[in-house]
MARBABA-740319 format. One record per residue: residue in one letter; x, y, z negated of N, C-alpha, C in turn. Coordinates in steps of 0.2 Angstrom, whole numbers. Last residue first. Example, Ala and Ser with C-alpha at 12.3 -4.5 7.8 and 13.67 -1.06 7.14 Angstrom:
% MARBABA-740319
ROVEX   rest      nX      nY      nZ     caX     caY     caZ      cX      cY      cZ
ROVEX      S      64     -11     -35      68      -5     -36      64       0     -39
ROVEX      A      66     -28     -39      62     -22     -39      66     -16     -39
This chain:
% MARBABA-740319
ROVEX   rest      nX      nY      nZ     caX     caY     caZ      cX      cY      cZ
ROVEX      X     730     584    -917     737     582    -917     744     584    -914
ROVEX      X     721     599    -923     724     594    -918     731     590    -917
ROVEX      X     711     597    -936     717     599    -934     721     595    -929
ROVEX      X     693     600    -934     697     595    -935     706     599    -932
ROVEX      X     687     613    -939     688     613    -934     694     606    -935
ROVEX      X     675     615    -954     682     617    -952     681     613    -945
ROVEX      X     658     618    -951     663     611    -953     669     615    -950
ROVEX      X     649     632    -956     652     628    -951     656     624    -952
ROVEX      X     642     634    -971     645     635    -966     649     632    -962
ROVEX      X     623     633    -970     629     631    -971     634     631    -968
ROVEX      X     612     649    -974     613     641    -969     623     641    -972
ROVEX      X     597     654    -979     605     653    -980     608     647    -978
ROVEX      X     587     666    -974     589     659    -977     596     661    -977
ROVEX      X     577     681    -972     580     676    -971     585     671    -973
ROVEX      X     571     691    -980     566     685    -975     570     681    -973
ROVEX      X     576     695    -989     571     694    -991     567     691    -985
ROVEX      X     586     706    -974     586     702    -984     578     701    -983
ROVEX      X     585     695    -959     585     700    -965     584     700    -970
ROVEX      X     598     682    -956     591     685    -955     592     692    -961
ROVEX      X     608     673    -966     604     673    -960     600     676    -958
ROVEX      X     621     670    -976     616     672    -977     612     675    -969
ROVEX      X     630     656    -981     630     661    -976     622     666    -978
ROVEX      X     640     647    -993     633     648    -991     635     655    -986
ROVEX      X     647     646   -1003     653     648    -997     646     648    -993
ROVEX      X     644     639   -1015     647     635   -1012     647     637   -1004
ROVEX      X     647     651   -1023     651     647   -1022     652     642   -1020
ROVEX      X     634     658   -1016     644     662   -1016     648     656   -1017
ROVEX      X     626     652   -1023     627     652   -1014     632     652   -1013
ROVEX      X     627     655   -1036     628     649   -1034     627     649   -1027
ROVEX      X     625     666   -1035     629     666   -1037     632     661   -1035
ROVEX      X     609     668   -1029     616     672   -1026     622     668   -1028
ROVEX      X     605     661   -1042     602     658   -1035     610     660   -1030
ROVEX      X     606     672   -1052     611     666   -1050     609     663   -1047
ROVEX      X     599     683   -1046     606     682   -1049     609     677   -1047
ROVEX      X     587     676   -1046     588     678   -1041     596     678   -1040
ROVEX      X     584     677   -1060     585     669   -1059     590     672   -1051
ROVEX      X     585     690   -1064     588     686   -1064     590     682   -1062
ROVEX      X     572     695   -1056     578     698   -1057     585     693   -1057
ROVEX      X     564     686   -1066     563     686   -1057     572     687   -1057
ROVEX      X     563     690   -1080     564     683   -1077     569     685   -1070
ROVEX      X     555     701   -1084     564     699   -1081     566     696   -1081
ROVEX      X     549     702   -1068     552     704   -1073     550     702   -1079
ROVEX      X     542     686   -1062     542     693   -1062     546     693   -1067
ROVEX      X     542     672   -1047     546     676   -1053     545     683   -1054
ROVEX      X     540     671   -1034     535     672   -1037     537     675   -1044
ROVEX      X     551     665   -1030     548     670   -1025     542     673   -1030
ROVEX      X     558     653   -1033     558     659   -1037     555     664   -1035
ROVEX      X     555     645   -1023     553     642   -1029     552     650   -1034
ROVEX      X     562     650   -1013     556     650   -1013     552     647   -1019
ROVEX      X     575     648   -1017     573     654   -1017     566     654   -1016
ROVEX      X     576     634   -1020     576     635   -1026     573     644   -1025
ROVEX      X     576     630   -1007     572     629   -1009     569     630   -1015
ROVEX      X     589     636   -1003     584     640   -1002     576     638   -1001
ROVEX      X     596     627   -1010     596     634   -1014     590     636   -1008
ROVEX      X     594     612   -1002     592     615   -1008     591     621   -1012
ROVEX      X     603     619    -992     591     616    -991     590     616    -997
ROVEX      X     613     622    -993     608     626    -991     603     626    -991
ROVEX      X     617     610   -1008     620     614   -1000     612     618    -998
ROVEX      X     617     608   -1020     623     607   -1018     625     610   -1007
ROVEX      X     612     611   -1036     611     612   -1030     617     613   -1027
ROVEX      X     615     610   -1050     613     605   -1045     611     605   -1040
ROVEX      X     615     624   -1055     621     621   -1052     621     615   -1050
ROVEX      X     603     626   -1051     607     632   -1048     610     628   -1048
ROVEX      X     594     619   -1065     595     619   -1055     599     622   -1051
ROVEX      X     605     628   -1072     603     620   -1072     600     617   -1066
ROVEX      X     597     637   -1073     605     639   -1071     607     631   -1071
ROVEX      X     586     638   -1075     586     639   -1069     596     638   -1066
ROVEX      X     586     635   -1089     584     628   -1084     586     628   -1077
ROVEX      X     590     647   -1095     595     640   -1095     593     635   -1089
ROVEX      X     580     653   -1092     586     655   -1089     591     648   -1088
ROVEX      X     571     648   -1099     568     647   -1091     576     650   -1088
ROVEX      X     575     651   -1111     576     644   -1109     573     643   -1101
ROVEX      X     574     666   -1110     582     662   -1111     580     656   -1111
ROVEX      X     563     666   -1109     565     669   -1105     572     666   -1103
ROVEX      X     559     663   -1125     554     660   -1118     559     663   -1110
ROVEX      X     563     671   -1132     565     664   -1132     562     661   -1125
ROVEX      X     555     685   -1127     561     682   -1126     567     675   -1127
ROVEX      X     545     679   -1134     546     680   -1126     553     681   -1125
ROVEX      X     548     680   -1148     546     674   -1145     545     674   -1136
ROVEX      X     550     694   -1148     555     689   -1147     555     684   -1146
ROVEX      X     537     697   -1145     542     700   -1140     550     694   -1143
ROVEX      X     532     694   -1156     531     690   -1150     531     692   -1143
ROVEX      X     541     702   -1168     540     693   -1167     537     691   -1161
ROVEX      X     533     716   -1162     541     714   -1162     542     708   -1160
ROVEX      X     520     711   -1167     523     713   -1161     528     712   -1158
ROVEX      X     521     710   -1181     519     708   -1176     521     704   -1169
ROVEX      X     527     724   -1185     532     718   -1184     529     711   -1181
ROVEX      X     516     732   -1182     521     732   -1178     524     728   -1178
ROVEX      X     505     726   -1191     504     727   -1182     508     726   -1180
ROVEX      X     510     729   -1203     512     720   -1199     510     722   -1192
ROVEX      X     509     743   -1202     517     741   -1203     516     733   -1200
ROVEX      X     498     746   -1202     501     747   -1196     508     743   -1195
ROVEX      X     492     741   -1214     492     737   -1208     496     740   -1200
ROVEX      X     500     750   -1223     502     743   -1222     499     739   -1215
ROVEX      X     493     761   -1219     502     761   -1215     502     752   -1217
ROVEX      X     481     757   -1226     481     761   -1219     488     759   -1214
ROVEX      X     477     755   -1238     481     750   -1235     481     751   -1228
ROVEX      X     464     761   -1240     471     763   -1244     477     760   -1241
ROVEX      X     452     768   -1234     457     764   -1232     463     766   -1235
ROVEX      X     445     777   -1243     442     770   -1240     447     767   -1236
ROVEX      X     454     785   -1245     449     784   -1252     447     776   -1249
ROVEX      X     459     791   -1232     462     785   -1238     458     783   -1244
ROVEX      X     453     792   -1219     452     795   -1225     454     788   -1231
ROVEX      X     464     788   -1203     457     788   -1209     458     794   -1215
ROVEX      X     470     794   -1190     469     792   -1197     465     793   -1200
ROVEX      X     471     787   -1175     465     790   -1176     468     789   -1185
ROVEX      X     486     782   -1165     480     780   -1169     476     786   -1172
ROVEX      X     486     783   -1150     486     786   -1152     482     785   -1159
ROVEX      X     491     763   -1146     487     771   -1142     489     774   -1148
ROVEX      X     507     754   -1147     500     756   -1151     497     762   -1145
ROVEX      X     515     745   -1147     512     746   -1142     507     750   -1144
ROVEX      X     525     743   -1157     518     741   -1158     513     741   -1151
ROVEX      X     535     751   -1155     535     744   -1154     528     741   -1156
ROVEX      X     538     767   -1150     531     761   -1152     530     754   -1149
ROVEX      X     544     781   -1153     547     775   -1152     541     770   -1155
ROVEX      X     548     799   -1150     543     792   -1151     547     785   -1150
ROVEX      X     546     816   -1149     550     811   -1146     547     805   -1149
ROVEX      X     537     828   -1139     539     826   -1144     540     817   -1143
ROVEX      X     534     831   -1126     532     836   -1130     536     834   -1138
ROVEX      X     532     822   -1115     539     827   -1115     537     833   -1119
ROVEX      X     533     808   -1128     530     811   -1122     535     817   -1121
ROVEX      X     531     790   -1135     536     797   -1134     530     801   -1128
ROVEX      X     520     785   -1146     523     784   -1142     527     789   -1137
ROVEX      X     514     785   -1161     520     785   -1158     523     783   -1150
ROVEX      X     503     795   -1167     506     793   -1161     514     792   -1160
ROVEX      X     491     798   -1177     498     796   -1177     500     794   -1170
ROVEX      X     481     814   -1181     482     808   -1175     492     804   -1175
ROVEX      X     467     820   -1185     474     818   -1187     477     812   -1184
ROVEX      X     454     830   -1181     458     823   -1183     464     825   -1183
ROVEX      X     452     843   -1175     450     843   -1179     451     836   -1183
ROVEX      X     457     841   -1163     451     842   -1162     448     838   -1171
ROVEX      X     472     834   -1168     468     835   -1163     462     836   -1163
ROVEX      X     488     836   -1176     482     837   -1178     478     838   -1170
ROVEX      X     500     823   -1181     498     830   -1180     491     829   -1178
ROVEX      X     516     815   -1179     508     815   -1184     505     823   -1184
ROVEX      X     523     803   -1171     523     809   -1174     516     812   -1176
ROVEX      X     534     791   -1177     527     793   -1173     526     799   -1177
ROVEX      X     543     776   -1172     543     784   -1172     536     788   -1171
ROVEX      X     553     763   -1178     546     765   -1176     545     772   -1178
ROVEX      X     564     757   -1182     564     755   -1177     556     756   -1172
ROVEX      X     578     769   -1184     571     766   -1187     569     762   -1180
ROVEX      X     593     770   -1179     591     768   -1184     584     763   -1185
ROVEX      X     590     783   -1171     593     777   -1168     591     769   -1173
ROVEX      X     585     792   -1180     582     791   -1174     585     783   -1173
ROVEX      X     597     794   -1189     592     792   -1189     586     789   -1184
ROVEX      X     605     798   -1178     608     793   -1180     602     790   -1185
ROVEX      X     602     811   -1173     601     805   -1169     602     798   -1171
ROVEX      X     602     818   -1185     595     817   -1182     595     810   -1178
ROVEX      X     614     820   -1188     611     815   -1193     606     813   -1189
ROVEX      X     619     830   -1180     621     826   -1179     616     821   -1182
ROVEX      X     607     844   -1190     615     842   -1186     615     835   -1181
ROVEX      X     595     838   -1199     601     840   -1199     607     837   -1194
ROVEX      X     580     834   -1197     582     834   -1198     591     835   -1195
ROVEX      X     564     837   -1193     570     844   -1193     574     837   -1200
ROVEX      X     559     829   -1177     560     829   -1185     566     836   -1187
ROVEX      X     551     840   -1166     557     835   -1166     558     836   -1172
ROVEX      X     542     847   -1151     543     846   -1160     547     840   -1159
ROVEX      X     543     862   -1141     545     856   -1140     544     853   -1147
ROVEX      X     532     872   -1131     537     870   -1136     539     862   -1137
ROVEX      X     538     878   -1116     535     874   -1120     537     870   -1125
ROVEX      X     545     887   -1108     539     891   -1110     535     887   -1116
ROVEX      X     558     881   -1108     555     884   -1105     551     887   -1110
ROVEX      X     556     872   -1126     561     871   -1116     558     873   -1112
ROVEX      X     562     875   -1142     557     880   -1135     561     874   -1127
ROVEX      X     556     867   -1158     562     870   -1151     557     873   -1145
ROVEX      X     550     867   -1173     548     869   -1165     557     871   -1162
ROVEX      X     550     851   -1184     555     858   -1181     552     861   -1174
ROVEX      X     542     843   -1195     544     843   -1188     547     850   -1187
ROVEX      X     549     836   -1211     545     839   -1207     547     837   -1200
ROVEX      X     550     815   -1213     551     821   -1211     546     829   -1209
ROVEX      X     550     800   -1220     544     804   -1218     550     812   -1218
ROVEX      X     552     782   -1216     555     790   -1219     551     796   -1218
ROVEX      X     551     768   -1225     545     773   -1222     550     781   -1224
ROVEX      X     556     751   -1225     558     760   -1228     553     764   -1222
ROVEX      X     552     736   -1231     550     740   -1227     553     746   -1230
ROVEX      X     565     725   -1240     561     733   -1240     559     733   -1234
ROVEX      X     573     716   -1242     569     712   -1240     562     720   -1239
ROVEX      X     587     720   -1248     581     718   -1251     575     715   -1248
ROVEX      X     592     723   -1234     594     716   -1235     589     716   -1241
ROVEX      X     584     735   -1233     581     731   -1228     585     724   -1231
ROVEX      X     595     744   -1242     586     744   -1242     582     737   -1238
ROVEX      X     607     743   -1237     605     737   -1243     596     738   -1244
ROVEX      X     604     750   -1224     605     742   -1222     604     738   -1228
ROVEX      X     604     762   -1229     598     759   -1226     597     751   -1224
ROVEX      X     617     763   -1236     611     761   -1240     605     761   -1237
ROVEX      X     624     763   -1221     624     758   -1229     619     757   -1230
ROVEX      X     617     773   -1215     619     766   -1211     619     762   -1218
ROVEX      X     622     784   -1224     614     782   -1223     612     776   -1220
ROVEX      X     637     783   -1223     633     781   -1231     627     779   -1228
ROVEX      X     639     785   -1212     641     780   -1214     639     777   -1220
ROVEX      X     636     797   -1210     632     794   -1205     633     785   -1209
ROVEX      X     643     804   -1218     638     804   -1221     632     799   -1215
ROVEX      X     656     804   -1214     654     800   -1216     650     800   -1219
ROVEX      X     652     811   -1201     656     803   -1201     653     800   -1207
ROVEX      X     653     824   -1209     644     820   -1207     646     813   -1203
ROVEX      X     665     824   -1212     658     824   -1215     653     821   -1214
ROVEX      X     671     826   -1201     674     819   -1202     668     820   -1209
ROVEX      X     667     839   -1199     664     835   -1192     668     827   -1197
ROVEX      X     661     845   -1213     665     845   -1208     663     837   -1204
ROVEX      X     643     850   -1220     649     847   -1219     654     847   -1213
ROVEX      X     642     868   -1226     640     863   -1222     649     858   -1221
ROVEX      X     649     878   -1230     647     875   -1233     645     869   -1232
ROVEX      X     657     889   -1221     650     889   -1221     646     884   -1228
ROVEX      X     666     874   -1213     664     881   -1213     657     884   -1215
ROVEX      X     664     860   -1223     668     862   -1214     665     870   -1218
ROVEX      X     669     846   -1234     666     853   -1233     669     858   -1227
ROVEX      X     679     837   -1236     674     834   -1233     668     840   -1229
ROVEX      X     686     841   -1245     690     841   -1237     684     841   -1234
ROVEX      X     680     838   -1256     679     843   -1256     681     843   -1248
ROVEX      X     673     824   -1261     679     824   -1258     676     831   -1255
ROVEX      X     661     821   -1267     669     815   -1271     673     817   -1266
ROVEX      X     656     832   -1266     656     832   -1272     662     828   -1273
ROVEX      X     652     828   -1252     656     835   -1253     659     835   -1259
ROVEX      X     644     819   -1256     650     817   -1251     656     822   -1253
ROVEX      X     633     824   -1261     638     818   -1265     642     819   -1263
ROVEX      X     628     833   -1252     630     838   -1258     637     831   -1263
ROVEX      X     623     823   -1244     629     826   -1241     632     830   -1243
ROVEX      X     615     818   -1250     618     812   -1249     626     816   -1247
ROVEX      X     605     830   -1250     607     827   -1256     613     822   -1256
ROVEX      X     603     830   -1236     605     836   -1237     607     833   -1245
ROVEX      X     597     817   -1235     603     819   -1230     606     823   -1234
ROVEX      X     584     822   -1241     588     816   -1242     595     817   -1240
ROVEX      X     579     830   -1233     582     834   -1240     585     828   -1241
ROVEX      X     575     822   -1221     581     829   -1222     583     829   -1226
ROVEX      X     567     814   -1226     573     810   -1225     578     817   -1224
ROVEX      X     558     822   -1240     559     818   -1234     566     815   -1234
ROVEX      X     555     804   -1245     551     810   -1242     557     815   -1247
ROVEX      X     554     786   -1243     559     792   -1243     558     799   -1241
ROVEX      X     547     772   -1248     546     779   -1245     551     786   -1246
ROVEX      X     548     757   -1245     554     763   -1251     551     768   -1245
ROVEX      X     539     743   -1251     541     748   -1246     544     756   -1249
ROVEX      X     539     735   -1262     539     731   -1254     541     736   -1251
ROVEX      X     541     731   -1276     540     737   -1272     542     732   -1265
ROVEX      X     548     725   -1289     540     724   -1288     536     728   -1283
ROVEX      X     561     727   -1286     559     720   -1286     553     720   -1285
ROVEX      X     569     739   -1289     566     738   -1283     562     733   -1283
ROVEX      X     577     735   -1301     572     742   -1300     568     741   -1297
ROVEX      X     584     724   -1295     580     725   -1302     577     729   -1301
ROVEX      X     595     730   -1289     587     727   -1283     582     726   -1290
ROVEX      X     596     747   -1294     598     741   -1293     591     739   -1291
ROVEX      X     600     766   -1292     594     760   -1292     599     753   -1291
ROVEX      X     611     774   -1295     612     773   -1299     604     764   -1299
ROVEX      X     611     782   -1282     613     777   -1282     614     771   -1287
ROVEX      X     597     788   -1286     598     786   -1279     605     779   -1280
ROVEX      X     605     796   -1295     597     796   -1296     595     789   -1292
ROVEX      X     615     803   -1289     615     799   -1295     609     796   -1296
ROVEX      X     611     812   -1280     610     806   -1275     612     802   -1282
ROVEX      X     600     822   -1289     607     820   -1287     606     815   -1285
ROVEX      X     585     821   -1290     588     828   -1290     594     828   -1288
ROVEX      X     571     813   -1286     577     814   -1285     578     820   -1285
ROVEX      X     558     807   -1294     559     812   -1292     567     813   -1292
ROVEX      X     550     792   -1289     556     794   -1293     557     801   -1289
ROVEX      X     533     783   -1292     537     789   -1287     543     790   -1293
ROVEX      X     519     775   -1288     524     776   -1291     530     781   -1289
ROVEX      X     506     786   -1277     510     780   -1280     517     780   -1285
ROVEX      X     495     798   -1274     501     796   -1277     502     791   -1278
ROVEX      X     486     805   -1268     485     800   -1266     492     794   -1269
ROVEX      X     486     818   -1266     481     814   -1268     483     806   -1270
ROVEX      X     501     827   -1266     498     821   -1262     493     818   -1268
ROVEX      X     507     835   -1275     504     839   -1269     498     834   -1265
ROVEX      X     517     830   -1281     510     829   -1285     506     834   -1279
ROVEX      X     528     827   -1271     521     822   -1272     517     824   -1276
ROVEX      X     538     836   -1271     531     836   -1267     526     835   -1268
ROVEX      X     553     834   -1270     547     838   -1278     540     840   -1274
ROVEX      X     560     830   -1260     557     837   -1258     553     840   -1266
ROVEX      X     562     817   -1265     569     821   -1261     566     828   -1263
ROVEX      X     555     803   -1272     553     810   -1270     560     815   -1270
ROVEX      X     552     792   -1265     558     792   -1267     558     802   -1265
ROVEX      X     538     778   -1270     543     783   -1267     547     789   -1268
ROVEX      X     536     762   -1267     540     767   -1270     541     775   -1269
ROVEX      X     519     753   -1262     526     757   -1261     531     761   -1266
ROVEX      X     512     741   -1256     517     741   -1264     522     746   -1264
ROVEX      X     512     743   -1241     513     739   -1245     516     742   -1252
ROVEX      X     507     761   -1237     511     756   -1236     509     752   -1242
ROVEX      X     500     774   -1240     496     769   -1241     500     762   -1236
ROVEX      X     511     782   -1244     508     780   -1250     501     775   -1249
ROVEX      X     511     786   -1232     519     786   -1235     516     783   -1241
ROVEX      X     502     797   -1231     501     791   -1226     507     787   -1227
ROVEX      X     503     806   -1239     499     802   -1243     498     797   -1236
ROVEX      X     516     812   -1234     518     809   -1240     511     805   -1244
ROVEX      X     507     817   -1224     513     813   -1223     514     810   -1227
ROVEX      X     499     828   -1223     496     821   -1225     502     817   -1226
ROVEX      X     499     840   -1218     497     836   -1214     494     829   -1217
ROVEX      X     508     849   -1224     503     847   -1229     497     845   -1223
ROVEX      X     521     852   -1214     520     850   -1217     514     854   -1219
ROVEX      X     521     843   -1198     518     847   -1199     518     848   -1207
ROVEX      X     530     828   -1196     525     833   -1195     524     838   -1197
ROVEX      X     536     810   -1193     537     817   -1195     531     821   -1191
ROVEX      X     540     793   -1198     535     801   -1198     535     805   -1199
ROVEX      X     549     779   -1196     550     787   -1196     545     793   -1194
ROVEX      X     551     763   -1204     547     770   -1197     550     776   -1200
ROVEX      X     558     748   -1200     561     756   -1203     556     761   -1197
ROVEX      X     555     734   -1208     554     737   -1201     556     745   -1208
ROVEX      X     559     716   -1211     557     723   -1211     556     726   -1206
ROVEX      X     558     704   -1202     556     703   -1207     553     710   -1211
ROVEX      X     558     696   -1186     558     702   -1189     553     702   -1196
ROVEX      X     566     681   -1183     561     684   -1184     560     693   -1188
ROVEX      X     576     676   -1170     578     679   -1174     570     684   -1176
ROVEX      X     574     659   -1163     569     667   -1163     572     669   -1169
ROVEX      X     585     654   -1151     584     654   -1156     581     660   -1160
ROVEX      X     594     655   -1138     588     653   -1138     582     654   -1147
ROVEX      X     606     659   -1144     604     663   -1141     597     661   -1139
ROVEX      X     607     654   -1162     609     653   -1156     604     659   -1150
ROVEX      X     617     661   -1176     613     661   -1172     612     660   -1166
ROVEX      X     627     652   -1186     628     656   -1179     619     654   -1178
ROVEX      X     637     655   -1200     629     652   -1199     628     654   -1192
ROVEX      X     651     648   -1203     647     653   -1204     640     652   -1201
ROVEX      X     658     641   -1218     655     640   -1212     653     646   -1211
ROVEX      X     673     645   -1227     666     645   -1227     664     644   -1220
């Protein structure tokens, strides 16, 4: 079988997207988790009759419940709400233990080759979610830590798991409360953690009676955005290619350091680069370097010395 190679120039477009909201709980979460596209959700906690604002829902009590979904099921849903993604963990981890007792460390909790493979499973079934063609909306409480004197909030999800979710989603925003709003912010601070491919400010949440399609619009914001950060980056990799293509049609010191004043104006991360191989291509053709960095040229090295008869 061929395989299908994606080239380095070539826009790999963003189809799904994985956020992760965590809060305060009866902030809203599981009814900001039900104004995503066409959603599912995948009731972990027994919560959602507590939300106004219900959508279809499966009340999970064994990860059976959970593994037992085919893409049949899934077909007329666009985004899989997972509330929350702790208790989730914590049922994925009751399974693990169940098809293999070893798997259980001190205390009840899993052992360190446990939560391996409880990293393993959540990698899995978060990968068949998204090859469905799924947006997954995880929704978490928040946990208070102390650093100093100042608290700190962080999804309370379990052990080692935290990071690997964190790692995972590709949108983080933490959901809480200011002068009497409700405020989604994803972007990090040294009070709680964040990740905002959207570039978003601190969005302001609605009243969902009159915005029902609230997370869906935040959801294409940010795939958006993502697609035209990759189309900049198509755009970077063919100014690479070109510059590595005068770079190696340059053959002596007039011309690289006419290719350096040519680059003088290049910004990040272009700049950076181009500059790279400017350098590189000096180096090989033995080029000298004259004057101070950044103000002076690059001259040619002196003709060998004829060998006397």
């Amino acid at each position: 079988m061929t395989i299908q190679i994606t080239r380095s120039a070539d826009r790999i477009a963003v189809q799904t997207i994985t956020l992760l909201i965590y809060g305060s709980p009866g902030i809203g979460k599981t009814s900001i988790g039900c104004t995503a596209e066409a959603p599912l959700l995948l009731d972990f906690d027994k919560g959602a009759h507590r939300s106004g604002f219900r959508k279809d829902t499966v009340q999970v009590s064994s990860w059976a419940d959970v593994a037992a979904m085919t893409a049949e099921d899934l077909a007329e849903y666009k985004t899989i709400v997972v509330d929350t993604v702790g208790r989730c963990l914590d049922v994925m981890a009751a399974n693990i233990i169940k098809g293999n007792p070893k798997m259980q460390g001190y205390g009840g909790a899993l052992s360190l080759q446990g939560y391996g493979a409880l990293k393993s499973a959540y990698a899995t079934w978060l990968g068949w979610l998204t090859s469905l063609g799924k947006d997954v909306v995880l929704i978490a409480h928040d946990r208070e830590d102390k650093k100093g004197d100042e608290l700190i909030f962080r999804a309370d999800i379990q052990g080692s798991s935290h990071g690997e979710v964190f790692k995972r989603a590709d949108g983080v925003a933490y959901m809480h409360s200011v002068n009497r709003s409700t405020v989604l912010d994803f972007s990090p601070t040294d009070r709680w953690l964040g990740k905002n491919p959207g570039r978003f400010e601190p969005l302001t949440v609605p009243d969902f009676t009159t915005h029902r399609d609230f997370l869906a619009t935040v959801i294409a914001q940010a795939k958006e955005a993502l697609n035209r950060l990759s189309d900049e980056q198509r755009i970077v990799v063919d100014a690479i290619d070109e510059w590595n293509t005068r770079a190696t049609e340059a053959t002596n010191a007039e011309e690289i350091n006419a290719l350096v004043a040519d680059a003088a104006a290049l910004k990040p991360p272009l700049g950076p680069q181009v500059k790279h191989i400017i350098a590189a291509r000096a180096k090989e053709l033995d080029l000298k370097y004259e004057g101070k960095k950044g103000q002076g040229r690059f001259i040619d090295p002196e003709p060998a010395e004829a060998v006397a008869e």
